[in-house]
N, C-alpha and C positions, 0 to 999 in steps of 0.2 A: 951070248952077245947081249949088251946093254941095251934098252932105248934111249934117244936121244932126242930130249923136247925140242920143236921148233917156235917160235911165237913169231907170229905174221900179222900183219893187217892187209885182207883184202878187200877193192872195192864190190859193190852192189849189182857188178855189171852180170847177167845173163851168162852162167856159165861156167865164173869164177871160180869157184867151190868144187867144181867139178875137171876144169883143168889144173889143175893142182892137184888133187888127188893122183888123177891120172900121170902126172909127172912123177911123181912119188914113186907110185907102180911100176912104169916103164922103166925108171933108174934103178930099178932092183930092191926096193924096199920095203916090209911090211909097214901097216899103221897099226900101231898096238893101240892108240887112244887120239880123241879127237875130241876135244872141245872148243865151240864158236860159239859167240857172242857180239851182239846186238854193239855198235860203238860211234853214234854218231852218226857220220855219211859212209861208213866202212861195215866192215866186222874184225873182229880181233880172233883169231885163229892159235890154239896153242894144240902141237901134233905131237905126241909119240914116237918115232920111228927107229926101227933098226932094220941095219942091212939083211940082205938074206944069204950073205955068206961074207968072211973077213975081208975081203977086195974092198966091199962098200964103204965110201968116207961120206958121212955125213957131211962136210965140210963140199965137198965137190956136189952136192945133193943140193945145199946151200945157196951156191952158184947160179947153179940153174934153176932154183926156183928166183934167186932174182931177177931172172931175164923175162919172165913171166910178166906179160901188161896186167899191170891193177894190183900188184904184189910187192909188200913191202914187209923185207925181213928185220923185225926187232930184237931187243938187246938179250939175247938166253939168259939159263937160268946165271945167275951169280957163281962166278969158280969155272965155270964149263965152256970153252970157245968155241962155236958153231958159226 
C-alpha cells in the first residue's frame, strides 16, 4: 500500500498539531512523514499517510480532517485527488 500526502494549513491554537495527528490514528492510519512549517498566522502541514489495511480511503480521511476547527485542507500533489 502507497502513501498518500496530505497538505493542510493549520492554525497556532494549543493543540492543533496534536489533534490531527490523533485523528489520523484513530481513522486507521499510519503517518509515514510529516513535515511543518512556520506560514504566517498558521503553519503549513504536508502528511504522509497510508491506510493500515485496504478498507482505508484516504479520501473519507480527508473529510474528517476537514471537520477539524483551525484545519484547512489544500490543493495535493498534482495528478492525485485527495
Amino acid at each position: 500500500m502507497t502513501a498518500d500526502t496530505l497538505h493542510l494549513h493549520i492554525d497556532r491554537a494549543d493543540g492543533s498539531l496534536q489533534r490531527l495527528i490523533g485523528l489520523v490514528e484513530r481513522r486507521g492510519f499510519h503517518i509515514d512523514g510529516l513535515s511543518l512549517s512556520d506560514e504566517g498566522a498558521g503553519r503549513r502541514v504536508e502528511m504522509a499517510v497510508r491506510g493500515r489495511d485496504a478498507a482505508r480511503c484516504t479520501e473519507t480521511l480527508g473529510r474528517h480532517i476537514d471537520k477539524l476547527f483551525g484545519v484547512t485542507r489544500c490543493a495535493p500533489d498534482p495528478g492525485r485527488a485527495v
